[in-house]
N, C-alpha and C positions, 0 to 999 in steps of 0.2 A: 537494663541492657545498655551498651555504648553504643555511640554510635557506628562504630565502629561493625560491631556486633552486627545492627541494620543493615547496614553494609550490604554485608556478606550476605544477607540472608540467614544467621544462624538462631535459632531458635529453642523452645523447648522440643524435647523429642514427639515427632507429628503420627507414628504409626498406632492403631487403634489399641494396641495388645500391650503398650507398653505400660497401660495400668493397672495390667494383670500382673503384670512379675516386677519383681525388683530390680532396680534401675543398676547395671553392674556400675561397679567404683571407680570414679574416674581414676586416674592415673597419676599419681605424684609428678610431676612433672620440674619439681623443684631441686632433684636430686637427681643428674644425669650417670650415666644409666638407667631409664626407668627399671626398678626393679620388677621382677615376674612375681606373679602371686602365689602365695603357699601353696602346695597343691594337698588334697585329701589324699589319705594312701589307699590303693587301689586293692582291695581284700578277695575281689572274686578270681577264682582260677580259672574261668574259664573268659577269654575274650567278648564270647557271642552273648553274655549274660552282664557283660560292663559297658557303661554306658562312657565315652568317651569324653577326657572335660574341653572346656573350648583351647582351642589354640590360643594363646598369647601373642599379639602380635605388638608392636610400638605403630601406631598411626600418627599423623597429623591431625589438629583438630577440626572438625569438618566445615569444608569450606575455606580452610587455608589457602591464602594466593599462593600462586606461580610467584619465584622473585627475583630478579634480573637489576645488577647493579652494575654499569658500564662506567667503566671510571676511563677518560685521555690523560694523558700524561704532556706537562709540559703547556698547556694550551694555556693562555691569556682569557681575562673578562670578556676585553674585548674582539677578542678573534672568532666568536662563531656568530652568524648573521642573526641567530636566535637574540642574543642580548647586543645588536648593532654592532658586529662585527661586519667587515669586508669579507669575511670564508662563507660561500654559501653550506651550508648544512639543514638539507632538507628535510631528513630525519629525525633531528635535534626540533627543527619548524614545526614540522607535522608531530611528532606528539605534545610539544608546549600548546599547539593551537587545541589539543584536544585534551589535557593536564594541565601542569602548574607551572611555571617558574618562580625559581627563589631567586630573587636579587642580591640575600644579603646569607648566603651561606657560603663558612670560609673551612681556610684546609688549613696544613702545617708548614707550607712555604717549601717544601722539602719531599722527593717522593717518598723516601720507608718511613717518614712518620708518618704522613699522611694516610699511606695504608695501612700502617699497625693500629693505625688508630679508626678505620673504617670497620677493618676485620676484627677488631675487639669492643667497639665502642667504649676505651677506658685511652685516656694521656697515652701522647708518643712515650714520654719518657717511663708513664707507668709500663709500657713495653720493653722499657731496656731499648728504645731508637730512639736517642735521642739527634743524630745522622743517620747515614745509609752505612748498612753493613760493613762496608770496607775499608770504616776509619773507626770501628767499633774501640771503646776501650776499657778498662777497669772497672771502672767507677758505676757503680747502682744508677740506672736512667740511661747509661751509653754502653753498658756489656753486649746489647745484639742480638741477645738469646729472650725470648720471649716467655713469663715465669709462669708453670702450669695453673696458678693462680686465674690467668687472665685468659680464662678460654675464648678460640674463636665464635662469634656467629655462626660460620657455616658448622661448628663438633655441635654445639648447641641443638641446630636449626636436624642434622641429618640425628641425633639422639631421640629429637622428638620424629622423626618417620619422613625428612627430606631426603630425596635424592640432591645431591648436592655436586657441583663441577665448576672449575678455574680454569678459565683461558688466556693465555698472552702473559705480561709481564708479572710475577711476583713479589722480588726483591726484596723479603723479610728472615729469606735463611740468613745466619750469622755466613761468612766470605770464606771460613777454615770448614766450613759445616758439609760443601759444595764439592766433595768428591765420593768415591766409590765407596769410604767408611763412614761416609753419615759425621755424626748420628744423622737421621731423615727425622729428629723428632718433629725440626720445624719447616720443614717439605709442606707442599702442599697438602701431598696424600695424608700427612701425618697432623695435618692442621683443620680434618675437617671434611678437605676433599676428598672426595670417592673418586675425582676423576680431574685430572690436571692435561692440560698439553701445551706449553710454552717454555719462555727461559726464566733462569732461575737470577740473573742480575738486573742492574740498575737499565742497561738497554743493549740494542742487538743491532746486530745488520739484517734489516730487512730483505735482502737478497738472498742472504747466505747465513742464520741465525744456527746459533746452536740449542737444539730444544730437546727436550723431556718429554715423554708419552708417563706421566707416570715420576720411575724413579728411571725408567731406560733410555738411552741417549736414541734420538732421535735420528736415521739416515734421510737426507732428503732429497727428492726426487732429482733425476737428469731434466730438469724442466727450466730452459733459459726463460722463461716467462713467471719463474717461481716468485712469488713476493708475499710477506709471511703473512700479511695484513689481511687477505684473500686463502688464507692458507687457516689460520687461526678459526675465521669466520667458518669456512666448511666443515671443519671438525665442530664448532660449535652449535651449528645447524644439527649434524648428523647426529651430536649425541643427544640433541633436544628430542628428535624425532623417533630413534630411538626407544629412550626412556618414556617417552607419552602414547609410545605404541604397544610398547612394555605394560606400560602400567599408567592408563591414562589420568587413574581416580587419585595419583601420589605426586603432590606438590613436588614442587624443584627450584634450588636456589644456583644460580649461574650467577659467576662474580666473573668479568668481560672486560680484560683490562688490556686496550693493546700498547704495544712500545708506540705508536702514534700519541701525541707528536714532540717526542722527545728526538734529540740527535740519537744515531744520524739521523738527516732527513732525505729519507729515501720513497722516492716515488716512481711509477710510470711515467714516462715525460710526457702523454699526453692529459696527466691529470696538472701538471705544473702547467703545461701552453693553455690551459685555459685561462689563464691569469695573466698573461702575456700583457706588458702597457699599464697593466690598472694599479700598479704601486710605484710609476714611475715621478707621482707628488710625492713622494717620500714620509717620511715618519713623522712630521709634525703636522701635515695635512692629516695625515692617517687618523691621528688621535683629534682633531678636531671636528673630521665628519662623523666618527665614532660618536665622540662625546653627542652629534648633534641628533644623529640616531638612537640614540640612547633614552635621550629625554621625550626624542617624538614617540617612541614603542611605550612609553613610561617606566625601563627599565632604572633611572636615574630620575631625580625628582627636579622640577625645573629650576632653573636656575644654577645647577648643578656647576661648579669651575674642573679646568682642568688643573688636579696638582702641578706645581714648578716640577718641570722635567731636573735630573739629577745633571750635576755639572758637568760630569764626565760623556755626556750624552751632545754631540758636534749637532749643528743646527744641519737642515739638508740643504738649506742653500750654498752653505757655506763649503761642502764636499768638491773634490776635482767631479768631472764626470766621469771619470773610470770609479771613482768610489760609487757613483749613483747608479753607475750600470752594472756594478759586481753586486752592490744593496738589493736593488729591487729583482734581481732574477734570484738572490737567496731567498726571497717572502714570496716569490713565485711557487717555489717548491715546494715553504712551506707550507702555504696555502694547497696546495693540491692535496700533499699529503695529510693534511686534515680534513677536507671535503672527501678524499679515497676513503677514511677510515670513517665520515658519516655514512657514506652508500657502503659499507660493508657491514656497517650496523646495522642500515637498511634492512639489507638482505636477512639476517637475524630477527628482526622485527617481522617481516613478511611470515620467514618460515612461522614463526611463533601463530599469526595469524594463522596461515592455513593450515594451523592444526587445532583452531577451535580456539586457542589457551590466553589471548590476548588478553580479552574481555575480564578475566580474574588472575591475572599479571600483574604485580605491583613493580614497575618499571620503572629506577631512579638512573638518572644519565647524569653524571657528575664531569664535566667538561674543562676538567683540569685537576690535578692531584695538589699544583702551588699554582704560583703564575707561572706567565711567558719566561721562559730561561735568557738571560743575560751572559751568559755562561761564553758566549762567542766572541765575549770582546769586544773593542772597537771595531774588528773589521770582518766578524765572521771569521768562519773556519771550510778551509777546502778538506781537512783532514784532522776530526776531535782530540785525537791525541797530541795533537800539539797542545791543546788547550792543557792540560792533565800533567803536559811535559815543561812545563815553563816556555814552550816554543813558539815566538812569534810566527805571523804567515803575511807576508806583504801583498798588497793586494795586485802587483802584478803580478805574482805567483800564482794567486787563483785565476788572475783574469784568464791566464794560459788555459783552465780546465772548464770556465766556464760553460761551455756546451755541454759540458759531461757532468754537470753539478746534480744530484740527485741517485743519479747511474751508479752503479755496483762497482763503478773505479773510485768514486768518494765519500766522504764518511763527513758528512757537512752539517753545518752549523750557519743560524742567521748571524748580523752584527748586534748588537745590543740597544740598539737603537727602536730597531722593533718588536722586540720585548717590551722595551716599553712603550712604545705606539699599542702594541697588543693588549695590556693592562691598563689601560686607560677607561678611566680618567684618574689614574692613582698614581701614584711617583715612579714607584719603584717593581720589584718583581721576583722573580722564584730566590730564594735564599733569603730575600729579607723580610723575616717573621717581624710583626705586629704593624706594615704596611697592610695596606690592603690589595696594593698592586701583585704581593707575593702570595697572599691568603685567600682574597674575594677570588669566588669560582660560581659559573652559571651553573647553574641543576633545574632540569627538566625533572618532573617526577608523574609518570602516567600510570592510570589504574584504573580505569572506567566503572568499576563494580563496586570501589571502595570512595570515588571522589565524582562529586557533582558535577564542581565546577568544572567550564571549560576554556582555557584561554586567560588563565588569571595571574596575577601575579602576589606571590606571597614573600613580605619583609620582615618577616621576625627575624631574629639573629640567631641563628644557626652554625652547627660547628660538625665538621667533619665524625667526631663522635656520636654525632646524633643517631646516624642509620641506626646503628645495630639496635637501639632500643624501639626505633618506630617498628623495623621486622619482626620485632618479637611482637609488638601491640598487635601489628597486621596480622598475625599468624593466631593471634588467642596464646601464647604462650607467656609462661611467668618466666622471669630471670632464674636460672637457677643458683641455689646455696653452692653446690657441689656439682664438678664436674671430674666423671672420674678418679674419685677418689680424692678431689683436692677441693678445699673449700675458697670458692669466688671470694677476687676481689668485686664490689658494687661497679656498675657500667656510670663512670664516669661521663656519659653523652647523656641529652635529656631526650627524651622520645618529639620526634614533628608531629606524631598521630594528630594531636588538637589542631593543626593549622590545617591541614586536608579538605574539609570544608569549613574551616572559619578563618575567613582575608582579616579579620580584624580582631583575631587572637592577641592577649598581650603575651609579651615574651614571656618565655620561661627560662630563658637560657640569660642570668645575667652576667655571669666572668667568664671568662677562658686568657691562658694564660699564652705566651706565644714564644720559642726559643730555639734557635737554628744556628749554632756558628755563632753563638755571640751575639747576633743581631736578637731583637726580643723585644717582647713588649705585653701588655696587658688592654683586655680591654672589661671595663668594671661600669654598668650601670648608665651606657650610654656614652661614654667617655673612653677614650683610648691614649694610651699613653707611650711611647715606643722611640728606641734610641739604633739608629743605623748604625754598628760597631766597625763594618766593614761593607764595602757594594760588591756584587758577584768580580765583576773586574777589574778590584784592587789587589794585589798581592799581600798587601800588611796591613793591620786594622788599624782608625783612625787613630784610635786612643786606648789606656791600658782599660779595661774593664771599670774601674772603680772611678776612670776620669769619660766615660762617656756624658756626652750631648743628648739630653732626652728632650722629645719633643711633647707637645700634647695639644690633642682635637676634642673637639665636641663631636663624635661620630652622628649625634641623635639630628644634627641642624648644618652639619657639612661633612656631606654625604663620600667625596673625593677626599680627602683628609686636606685640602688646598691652606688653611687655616691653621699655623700654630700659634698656641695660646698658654705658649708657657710663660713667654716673661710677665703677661699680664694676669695669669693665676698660680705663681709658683706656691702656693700650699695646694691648691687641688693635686696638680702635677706630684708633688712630696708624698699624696696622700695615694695615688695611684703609684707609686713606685714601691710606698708599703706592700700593697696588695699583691704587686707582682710578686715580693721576694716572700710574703708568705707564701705564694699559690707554690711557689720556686721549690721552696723548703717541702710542701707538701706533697708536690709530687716527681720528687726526685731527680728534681733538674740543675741543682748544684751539686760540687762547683761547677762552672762555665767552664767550656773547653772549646775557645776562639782557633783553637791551631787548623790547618787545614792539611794541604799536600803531606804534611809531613805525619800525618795518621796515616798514609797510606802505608807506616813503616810498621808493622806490626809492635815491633822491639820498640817502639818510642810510643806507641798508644799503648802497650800494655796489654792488648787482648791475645789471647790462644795465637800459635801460631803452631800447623799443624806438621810442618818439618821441626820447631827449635831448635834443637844445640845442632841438629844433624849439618853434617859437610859432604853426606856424598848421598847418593839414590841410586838405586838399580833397577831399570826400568824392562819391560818385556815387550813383545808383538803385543797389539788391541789395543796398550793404552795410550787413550787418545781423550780428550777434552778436560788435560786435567788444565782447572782456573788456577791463576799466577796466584791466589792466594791459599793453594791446598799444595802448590809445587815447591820445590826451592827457590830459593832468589838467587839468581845469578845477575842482578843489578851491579850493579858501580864494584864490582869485585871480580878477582881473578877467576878464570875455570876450566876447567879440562874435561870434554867429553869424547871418551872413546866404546867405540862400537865394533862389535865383534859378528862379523858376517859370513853368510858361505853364496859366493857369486856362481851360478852355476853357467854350463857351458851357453857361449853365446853372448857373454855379459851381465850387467843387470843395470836400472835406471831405479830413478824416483827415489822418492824422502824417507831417509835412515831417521833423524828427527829433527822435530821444526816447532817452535813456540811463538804463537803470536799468529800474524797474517800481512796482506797488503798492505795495513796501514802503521805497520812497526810489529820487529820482530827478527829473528835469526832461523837460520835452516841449514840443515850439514844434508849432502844430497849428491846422489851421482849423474852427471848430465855426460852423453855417451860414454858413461862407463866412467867417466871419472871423478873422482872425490871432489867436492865443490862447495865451497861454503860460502854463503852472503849474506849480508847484516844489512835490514834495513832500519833505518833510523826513521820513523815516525813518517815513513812515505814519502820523505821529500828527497834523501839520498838512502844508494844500497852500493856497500862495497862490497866485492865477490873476492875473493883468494881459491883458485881451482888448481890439480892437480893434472900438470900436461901429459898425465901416461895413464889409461885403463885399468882400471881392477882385474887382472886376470883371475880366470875361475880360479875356485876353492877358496879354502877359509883368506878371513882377511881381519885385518884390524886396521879400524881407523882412527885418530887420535887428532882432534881438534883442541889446542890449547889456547887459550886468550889471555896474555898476561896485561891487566889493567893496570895504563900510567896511575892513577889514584891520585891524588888533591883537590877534592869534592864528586860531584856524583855527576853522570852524563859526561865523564872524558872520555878518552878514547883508548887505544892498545895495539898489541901487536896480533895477529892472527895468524897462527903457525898448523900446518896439517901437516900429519906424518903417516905414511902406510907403512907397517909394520915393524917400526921402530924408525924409519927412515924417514926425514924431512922433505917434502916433496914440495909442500910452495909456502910463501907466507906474506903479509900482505898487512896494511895498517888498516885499521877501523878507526877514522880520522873523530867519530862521535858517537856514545851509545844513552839510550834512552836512562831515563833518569829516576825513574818514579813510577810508571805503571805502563806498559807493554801492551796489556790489549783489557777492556772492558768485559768482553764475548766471544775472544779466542785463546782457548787452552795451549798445552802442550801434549805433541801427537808424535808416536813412535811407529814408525811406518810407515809414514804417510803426512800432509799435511791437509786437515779440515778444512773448509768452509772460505778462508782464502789462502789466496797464495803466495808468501813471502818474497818468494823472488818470480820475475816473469818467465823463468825456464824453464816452468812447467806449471800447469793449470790443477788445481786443488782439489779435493777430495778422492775419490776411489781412483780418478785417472793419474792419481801424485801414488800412487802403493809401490813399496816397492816391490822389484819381481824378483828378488835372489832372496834369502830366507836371513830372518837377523836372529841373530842369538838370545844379544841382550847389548842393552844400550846402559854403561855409567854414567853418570854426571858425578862431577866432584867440583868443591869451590874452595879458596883460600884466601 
């Protein structure tokens, strides 16, 4: 028996009789679907004289834990107070003081690989992620589509008799995948889950999200107090409680992912004022009482150095003071909102308690999907879409909204400086695979019934891969050959089971390979080896591919990567750069594709584009939330939308249709009765073009043309509206966005979602309009 096995309690069969009859056949478990057994054919004709054979049911094997896998998004090493961060997280506390932490488990520096490769336990790029969905391309390892080969965890885990449920962020459907014709192959519900309720992209506005019950769009409440973080959580609660009232004797696997704390960074402002003052030492203090905290908890091994902070990283003393006071109230925020999203996991952990189910809970908290995001720049972001747009943000610009930073009027982002404070003691951060500033992630793992220790910490080398094979150990299940019909590829992760009770396990995990953007690296045998090809906030990579700068560390004896050791052992260095491009070759990760914004073009990455050749769409009343990557592109080109209405007596208001929201986007709309159109450009300017005369009742057409100057992309046009063949106003759009419109806001016929484009009317069911629409065209040239 394993220990494993001890564990749980699971034993030979204990009841007196069962060595009178024959022990029934376990269950293939290797071939999902388990198959039903022959049955005898039933020859009596009369009911009352046949003996009924047993039901076939698929169970769990007995004593299988509860399994609950909470992954943050976006969090740094050093940011949760568990592994000597400055973010209190007391939930993350209290279960490490009574469970594990792992100091030296990494991710994919990038969030959809790092979850394709949680929910599969096999390579991002064996997933087709080799990025995030929405620069998906051609090429085997970056197509986006996940190959029925490489089934999830949770189809595995609910095959063999789990209730199985996904909360919060997804982001593993392919970007063309995400409208009303599917396919839903790689939906949640179709990946496993029985039960989904979040968004289906990279991240959301916390205030105003667009989310999925299922496959159906989500209405969400009239509640100014609405924040999704708190929203996520009660549904999670509810369906835990639920199902274990249901069915208390049947394990359940919960994968708990919230958009925390990715941009934006959106919080209650009473969870940001507690932070008020306490990051006003700035970012290179930050990482120095980290790094000192670190060493005193024993999460870093003493003497540990802090890496050389990257160039591009401005010292704090050397900031004006409006830069130190826009800086530290953006770490204010963010800080809240990851201490909000520990006490909401809290609360989850509670319920789970007071339903008895703790105790045989196998509870992993994974406190980062890469590292801390860089993604903001030098100066932070009042509004992400700049970031996405090529659009700088001067920091008097934010200073203007500073009170409101957090609040439902912004969509914000730190500076890059506390990224890397956050990641500390390591150079670098989310985007740059084979740092460890972008990979090392804290993981709590609690399970009282499967693990002794309490309070300990475990250093094997570990890899995002790993889950899915330890859940299968903790559950008594074998890998399966075949899953529906398709025969598995092997789970490239190695199982943690051995390390749960043994701190002084030798590794078992000795390569993992590392590739994001270009940036990459290996690390083989204690040794790491890795070439920064680009930093999150360079526009163009350093060098062409074949001329990169590789660096190389002893990972086993400098613990920070602080030490490179390439000019003093360039054949080790040689001999790790072998290993990388075998591991490369092996699992589908060439060629390299460094390109970045410009994958956001469908036609230039090559992947599926679910409009193609088409230049016009005809739209109807209800639909609403279609994402910019299932809709047309009406980007850097010309276009004409006309709408065919009937006004009835009295007038009519509100949003004919509208793409996008408050942070960039356009909306054609009648404000008292008259035709109005305004372009916002990434929330910093909105031009309006309105028509000075009423729609009188009855039928009507409206006709918004945009003829685009053209010589490159984000120029600007003319803005012409016509009611019924007739020219009624027209107006320049001085600047149009360039590259992506909105992360988490579709395009809406009727009405505009979730926010609201222009300030002349406030969003969702109160934006409807009240005269009846026909049918909305779009056309482009």
């Amino acid at each position: 028996m394993t220990a494993l096995t001890l564990a749980l309690g699971i034993g030979h069969a204990g009841d007196t009789g069962a060595q009178n009859r024959p022990a029934p056949a376990a269950p293939d478990r290797t071939i999902l679907p388990i198959a039903e057994p022959r049955r005898t054919p039933v020859i009596e004709l009369d009911v009352r004289n046949a003996k009924a054979p047993p039901r076939f049911e698929v169970k769990a094997p007995k004593g299988a834990p509860n399994v609950v896998i909470v992954l943050l998004d976006d969090m740094g090493f050093a940011h949760p107070s568990t592994f000597g961060g400055a973010i209190a997280m007391p939930t993350l506390d209290r279960l490490a003081a009574n469970g594990l932490r792992y100091n030296n488990m990494h991710v994919a520096a990038l969030c959809s690989p790092s979850r394709a490769a949680l929910i599969t336990g096999r390579n991002h790029h064996t997933n087709n992620t080799g990025a995030v969905q929405e620069i998906a391309t051609a090429f085997e390892g970056n197509t986006g589509i996940r190959p029925a080969s490489v089934a999830p965890l949770p189809e595995m885990l609910r095959l063999n008799g789990y209730n199985t449920a996904a909360f919060g962020k997804w982001h593993l459907t392919p970007a063309w995948e995400t409208s009303i014709s599917g396919p839903y192959t790689t939906w949640p519900t179709q990946s496993g889950f029985e039960k989904f309720y979040g968004f289906l992209g990279g991240e959301t506005n916390q205030w105003s999200p667009l989310l999925y019950d299922g496959v159906a769009r989500v209405e969400l409440p009239a509640d100014p107090n609405y924040h999704f973080m708190t929203d996520m959580t009660n549904q999670a609660i509810a369906w835990t409680r639920f199902q274990q009232s249901m069915t208390p004797g049947r394990p359940f696997f919960m994968y708990f992912a919230p958009g925390a704390t990715h941009a934006p960074h959106h919080v209650p402002k009473e969870w940001a004022d507690k932070y008020k003052g306490k990051f006003d030492a700035g970012w290179d203090k930050y990482r120095e009482d980290a790094l000192a905290r670190q060493i005193k908890l024993g999460i870093v091994p003493a003497g540990t150095k802090l890496a050389p902070k990257p160039a591009g990283i401005k010292d704090w003393d050397k900031l004006t003071a409006d830069e130190r006071r826009l800086f530290a109230r953006q770490m204010e925020v963010f800080a809240g909102f990851a201490e909000q999203a520990d006490h909401e996991i809290g609360r989850l952990v509670k319920a789970i308690e007071d339903l008895g189910a703790m105790d045989n809970t196998l509870f992993i908290y994974v406190a980062g999907d890469n590292g801390a995001s860089a993604e903001g720049g030098a100066t932070g972001l009042f509004n992400e879409l700049t970031f996405f747009n090529g659009v700088p943000e001067a920091v008097e610009d934010q200073l203007k909204n500073l009170d409101k930073w957090g609040g439902p009027e912004t969509y914000p982002h730190y500076a890059a400086g506390w990224a890397i404070a956050g990641d500390a003691p390591f150079a670098w951060s989310k985007q740059v695979a084979g740092d460890y500033g972008g990979t090392k992630t804290g993981m709590v793992v609690h399970w009282p019934k499967g693990i002794k220790a309490k309070g300990e910490i475990r250093s094997q080398w570990q890899y995002i891969t790993d889950l899915a094979p330890t859940v299968l150990d903790a559950a008594h299940l074998p890998f399966p050959r075949s899953v529906n019909g398709t025969v598995q590829k092997p789970f490239e992760g190695v199982s943690m089971a051995y390390t749960l009770n043994d701190g002084k396990a030798k590794d078992r995990r000795t390569t993992q390979y590392f590739e994001i953007l270009g940036n990459r690296g290996i690390y083989h045998d204690g040794w790491l080896a890795r070439t920064v090809h680009r930093a999150p906030w360079e526009p163009k990579a350093r060098a062409t591919l074949d001329k990169d700068s590789w660096e190389l560390f002893d990972a086993r004896n400098d613990y920070s990567l602080a030490t490179d050791l390439a000019a003093q052992q360039p054949e080790k260095l040689k001999q790790m750069q072998a290993v990388f491009m075998k591991e490369a070759a092996k699992y589908n990760v060439l060629p390299i594709d460094d390109r970045s914004v410009e994958r956001f073009n469908a036609a230039i990455a090559g992947r599926p584009d679910l409009m193609g050749p088409r230049t016009s769409i005809t739209l109807y009343p209800g639909m609403t939330g279609m994402m910019e990557n299932t809709f047309i592109n009406l980007k850097n080109r010309s276009s004409t939308l006309t709408a065919e209405l009937d006004v009835p007596q009295g007038g009519a208001e509100g949003v004919v249709f509208a793409q996008g929201g408050r942070f960039g986007g356009f909306s054609l709309y009648l404000k008292d009765g008259r035709p109005t159109y305004t372009y916002n450009w990434v929330g910093l300017e909105r031009y309006t073009v309105a028509s000075p005369e009423a729609l009188p009742p009855g039928k009507a057409t409206i006709k918004l043309d945009f003829a685009y100057d053209g010589g490159g992309s984000g120029k600007g046009g003319i803005a012409s509206l016509s009611v019924g063949g007739r020219k009624v106003a027209e107006g320049r759009i001085e600047k149009t966005i360039p590259f992506l419109i909105s992360p988490d806001e579709g395009a809406d016929v009727g009405e505009d979602d979730d926010t609201p484009v222009s300030g002349d009317y406030v969003a969702g069911t109160k934006s409807r309009f009240t005269g009846k629409i026909e049918k909305v065209t779009v056309e482009v040239r």
